[in-house]
C-alpha positions in Angstrom: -24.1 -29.2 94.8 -24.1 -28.6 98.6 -25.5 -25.3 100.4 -21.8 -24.0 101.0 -21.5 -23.6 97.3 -24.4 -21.8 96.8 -23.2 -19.0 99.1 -20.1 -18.6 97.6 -21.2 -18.6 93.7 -22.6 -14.9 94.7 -19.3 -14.1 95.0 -17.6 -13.3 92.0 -19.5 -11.3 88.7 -22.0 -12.6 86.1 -20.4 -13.9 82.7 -23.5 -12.8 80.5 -22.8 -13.8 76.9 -19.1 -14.8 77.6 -18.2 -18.0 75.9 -16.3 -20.5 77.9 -15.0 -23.8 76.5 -14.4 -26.4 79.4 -12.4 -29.4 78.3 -12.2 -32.1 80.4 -16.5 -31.0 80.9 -18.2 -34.4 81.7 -15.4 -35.2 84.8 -15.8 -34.9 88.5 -14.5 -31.1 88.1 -14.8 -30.3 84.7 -19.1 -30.5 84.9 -19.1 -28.7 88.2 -17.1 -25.6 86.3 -19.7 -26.1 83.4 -22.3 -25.6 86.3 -21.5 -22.7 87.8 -20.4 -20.9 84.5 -24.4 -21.3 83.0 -25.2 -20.0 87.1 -23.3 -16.8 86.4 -25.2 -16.4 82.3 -22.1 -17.1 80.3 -22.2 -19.3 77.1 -21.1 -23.0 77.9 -19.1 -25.8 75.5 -18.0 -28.3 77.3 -15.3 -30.7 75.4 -14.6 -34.8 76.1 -14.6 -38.1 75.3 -17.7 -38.6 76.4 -19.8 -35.7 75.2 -22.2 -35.6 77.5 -23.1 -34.5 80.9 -22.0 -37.5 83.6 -24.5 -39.4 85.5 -24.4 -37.6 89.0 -25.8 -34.5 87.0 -27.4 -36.1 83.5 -31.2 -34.9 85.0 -30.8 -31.5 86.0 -32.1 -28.8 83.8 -28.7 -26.9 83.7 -27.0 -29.0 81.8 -29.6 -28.5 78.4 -28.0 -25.5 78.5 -24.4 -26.3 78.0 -23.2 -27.4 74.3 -22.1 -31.1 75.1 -18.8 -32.0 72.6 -17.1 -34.7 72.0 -13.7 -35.3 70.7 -10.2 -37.0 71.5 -7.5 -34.6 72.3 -5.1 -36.7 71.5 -6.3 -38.0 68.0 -8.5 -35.8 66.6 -6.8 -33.3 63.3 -6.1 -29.8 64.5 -9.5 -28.9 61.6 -11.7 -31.7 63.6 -10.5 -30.1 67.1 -11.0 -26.2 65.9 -14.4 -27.3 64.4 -15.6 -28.6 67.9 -14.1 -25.6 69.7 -14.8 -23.0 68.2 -14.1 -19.4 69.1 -13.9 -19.5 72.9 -13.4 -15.7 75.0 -11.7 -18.3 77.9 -11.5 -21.6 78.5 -11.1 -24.3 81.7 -8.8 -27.3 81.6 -9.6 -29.9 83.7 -7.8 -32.5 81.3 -5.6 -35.1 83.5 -4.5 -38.3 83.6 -3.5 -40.7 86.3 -1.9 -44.2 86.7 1.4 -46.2 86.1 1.9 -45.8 82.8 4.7 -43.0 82.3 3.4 -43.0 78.5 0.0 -42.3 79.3 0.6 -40.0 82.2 2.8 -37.7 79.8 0.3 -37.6 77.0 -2.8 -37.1 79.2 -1.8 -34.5 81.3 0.6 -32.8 78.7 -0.3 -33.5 75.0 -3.5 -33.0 75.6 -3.8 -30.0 77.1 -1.6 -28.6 74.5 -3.9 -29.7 71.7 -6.7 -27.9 73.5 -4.9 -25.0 74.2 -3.6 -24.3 71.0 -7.3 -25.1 69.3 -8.6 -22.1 71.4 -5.9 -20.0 70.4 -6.5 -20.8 66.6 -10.0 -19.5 67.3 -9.0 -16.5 67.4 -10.7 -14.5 70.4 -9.1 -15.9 74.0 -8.6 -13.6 76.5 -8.4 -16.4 79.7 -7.2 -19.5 80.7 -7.7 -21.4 84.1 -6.3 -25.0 84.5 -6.2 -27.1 86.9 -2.4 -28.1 87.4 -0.9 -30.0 91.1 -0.1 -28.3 94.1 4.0 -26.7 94.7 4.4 -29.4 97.7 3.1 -32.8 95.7 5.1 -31.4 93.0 7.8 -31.3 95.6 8.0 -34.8 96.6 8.6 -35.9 92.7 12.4 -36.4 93.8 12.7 -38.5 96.2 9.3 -39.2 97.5 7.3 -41.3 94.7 7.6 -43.5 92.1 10.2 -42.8 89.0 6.8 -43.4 86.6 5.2 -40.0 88.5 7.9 -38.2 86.8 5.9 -38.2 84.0 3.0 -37.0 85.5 4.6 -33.4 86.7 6.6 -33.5 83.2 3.0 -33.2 81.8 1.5 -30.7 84.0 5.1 -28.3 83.2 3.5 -28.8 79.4 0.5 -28.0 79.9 1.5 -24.8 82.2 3.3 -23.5 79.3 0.8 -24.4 77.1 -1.2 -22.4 79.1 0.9 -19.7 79.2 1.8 -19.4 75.2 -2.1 -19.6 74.1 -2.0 -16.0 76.1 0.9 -14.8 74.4 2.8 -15.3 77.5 1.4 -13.0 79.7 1.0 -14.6 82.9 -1.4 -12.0 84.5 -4.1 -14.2 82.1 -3.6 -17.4 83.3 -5.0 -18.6 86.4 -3.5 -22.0 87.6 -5.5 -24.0 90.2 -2.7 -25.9 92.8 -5.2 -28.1 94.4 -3.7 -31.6 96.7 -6.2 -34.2 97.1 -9.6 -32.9 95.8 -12.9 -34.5 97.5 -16.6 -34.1 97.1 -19.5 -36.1 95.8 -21.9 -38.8 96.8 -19.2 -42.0 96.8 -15.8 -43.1 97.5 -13.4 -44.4 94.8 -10.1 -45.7 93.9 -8.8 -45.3 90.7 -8.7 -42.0 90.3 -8.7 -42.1 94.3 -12.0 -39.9 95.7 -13.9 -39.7 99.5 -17.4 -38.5 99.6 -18.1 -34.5 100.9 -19.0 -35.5 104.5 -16.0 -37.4 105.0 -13.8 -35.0 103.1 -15.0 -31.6 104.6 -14.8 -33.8 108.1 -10.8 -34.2 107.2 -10.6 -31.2 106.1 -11.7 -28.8 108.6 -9.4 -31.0 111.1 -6.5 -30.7 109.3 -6.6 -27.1 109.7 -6.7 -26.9 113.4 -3.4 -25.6 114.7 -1.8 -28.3 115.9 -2.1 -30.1 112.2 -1.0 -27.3 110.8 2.2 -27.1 112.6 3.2 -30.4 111.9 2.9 -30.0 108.1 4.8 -27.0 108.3 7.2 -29.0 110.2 7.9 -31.8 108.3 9.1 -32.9 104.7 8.0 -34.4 101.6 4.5 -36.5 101.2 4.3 -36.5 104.8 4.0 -32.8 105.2 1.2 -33.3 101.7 -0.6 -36.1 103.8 -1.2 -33.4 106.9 -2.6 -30.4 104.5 -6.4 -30.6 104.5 -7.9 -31.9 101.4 -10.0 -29.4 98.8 -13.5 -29.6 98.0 -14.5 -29.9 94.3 -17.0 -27.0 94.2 -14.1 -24.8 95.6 -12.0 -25.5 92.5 -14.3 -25.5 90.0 -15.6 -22.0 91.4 -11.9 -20.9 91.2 -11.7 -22.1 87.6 -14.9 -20.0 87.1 -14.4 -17.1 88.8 -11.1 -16.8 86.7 -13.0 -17.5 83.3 -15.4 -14.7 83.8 -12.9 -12.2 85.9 -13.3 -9.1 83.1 -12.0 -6.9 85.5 -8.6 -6.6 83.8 -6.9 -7.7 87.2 -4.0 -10.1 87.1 -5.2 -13.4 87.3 -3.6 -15.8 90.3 -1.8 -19.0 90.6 -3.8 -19.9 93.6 -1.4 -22.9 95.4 -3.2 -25.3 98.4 -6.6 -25.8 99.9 -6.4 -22.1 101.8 -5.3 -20.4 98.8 -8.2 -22.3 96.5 -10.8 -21.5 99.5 -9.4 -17.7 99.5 -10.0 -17.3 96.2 -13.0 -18.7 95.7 -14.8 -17.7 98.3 -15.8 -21.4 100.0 -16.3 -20.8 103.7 -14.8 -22.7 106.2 -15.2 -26.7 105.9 -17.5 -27.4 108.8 -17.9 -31.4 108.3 -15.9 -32.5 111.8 -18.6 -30.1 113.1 -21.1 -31.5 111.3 -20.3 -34.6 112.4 -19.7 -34.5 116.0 -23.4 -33.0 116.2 -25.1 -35.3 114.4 -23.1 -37.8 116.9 -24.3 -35.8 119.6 -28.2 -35.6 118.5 -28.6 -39.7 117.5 -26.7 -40.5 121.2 -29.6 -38.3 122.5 -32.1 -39.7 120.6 -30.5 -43.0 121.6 -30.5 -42.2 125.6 -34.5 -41.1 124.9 -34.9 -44.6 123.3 -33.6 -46.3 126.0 -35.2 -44.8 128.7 -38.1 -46.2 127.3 -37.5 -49.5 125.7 -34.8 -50.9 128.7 -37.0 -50.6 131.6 -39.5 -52.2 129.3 -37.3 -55.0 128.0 -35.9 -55.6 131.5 -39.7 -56.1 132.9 -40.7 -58.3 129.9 -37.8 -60.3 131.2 -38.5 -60.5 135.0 -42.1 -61.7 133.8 -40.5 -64.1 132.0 -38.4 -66.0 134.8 -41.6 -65.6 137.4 -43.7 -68.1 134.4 -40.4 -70.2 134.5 -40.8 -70.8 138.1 -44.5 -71.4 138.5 
């Protein structure tokens, strides 16, 4: 976790002894939720495949104190499911599927979630839900802008919404949907799902919310406009999903739609990565112009001595 999110975690109240359920817990997001939820005291299940933490965090002491689960959303009985969830006060989705496969895309973003959702309900305490669902202007461009196959993908994400929604008895004001674009963060880039690294993302991002980026994508349709909104960092959305788990205040919970509404919410400061990287450009070309003060006069005199021997 980088120093920005350890400002903002201060942000939003403890969850002593409330018990979360994260499904989707060992994933890029789903872990970093499970983080900051044992940061702010509450009680931590975290629900996949897997069942365990994921690599990038497998040796930090946080993660002993999470309740690691496995099970297959998809397969599992409704008893086998309700034995590994339990009796959750809230839970996190950040259960998803990507890829070509309209089959797989409607399952894993909408079956699944509404297995999980309705386990919690049978459990018999929920109060809040947070998931993780697309942001209003990708689901836009579903028409006419991508691939007949992603149809499936948004037809998922509509299940899972109301899924969502139901396990609440359809009141909205507990359901907190996080709208993020193209989520970044981490150590490494990737492809499939597709990922850049935090200092390239937070680079991207804080330029794409200069002015003249932002007039552009307010200016112009479809995944064009989505391509010109800056990107979201991880730890922004998994401290929204958080902060909406714990949130006992009784306040509506928001539908929180983009990178600036995410960042609002949350609490992430400003993404200062083009910053970042401009001075760290700045300090190596010093260091560089020191270096070859030094060494070039050096090199070039080595040099001259050279061609004098030649010429003897």
């Amino acid at each position: 976790m980088n120093l920005k999110t350890v400002f903002f975690l201060a942000g939003f109240s403890q969850g002593w002894s409330l018990s979360v359920t994260v499904f989707g817990g060992s994933g890029f997001c789903g872990s970093r939720v499970c983080k900051i939820l044992v940061d702010k005291g509450a009680t931590v299940s975290s629900i996949s495949k897997a069942g365990a933490p994921p690599k990038w965090f497998k040796d930090e002491e946080w993660t002993k104190e999470v309740e690691w689960k496995s099970a297959d959303l998809l397969s599992s009985s409704d008893e086998a499911l309700d034995a590994v969830v339990g009796t959750p006060d809230a839970v996190v989705s950040c259960v998803g599927a990507i890829g070509t496969d309209p089959s797989i895309l409607l399952k894993g973003n909408g079956d699944a979630n509404k297995a999980a959702f309705a386990s919690a309900v049978r459990g018999g305490k929920l109060q809040r839900v947070a998931y993780i669902s697309v942001a209003s202007e990708v689901d836009a461009c579903k028409e006419n802008w991508l691939p007949e196959f992603f149809k499936s993908y948004f037809e998922g994400k509509i299940i899972a919404e109301k899924a969502a929604i139901d396990s609440v008895g359809g009141d909205t004001s507990k359901v907190c949907f996080v709208k993020p674009t193209f989520i970044y963060g981490g150590d490494s880039f990737g492809i499939n799902p597709p990922r850049v690294n935090f200092e390239y993302g937070a680079g991207v991002e804080e330029l794409l919310f200069l002015p003249p980026f932002k007039i552009a994508a307010d200016l112009t349709p479809g995944l064009i406009k989505v391509a010109l909104r800056p990107p979201v960092c991880v730890d922004s959305v998994a401290a929204a999903c958080a902060k909406a788990a714990l949130d006992d205040s009784g306040a509506d919970l928001p539908t929180v739609d983009g990178t600036e509404a995410i960042n609002a919410y949350s609490g992430q400061p400003k993404s200062t990565g083009l910053t970042d990287a401009l001075t760290w450009s700045k300090e190596k070309l010093s260091e560089f112009y020191d270096w070859a003060k030094v060494e070039v006069p050096k090199a070039v005199d080595t040099a001259q001595q050279k061609i004098e021997e030649t010429k003897k």
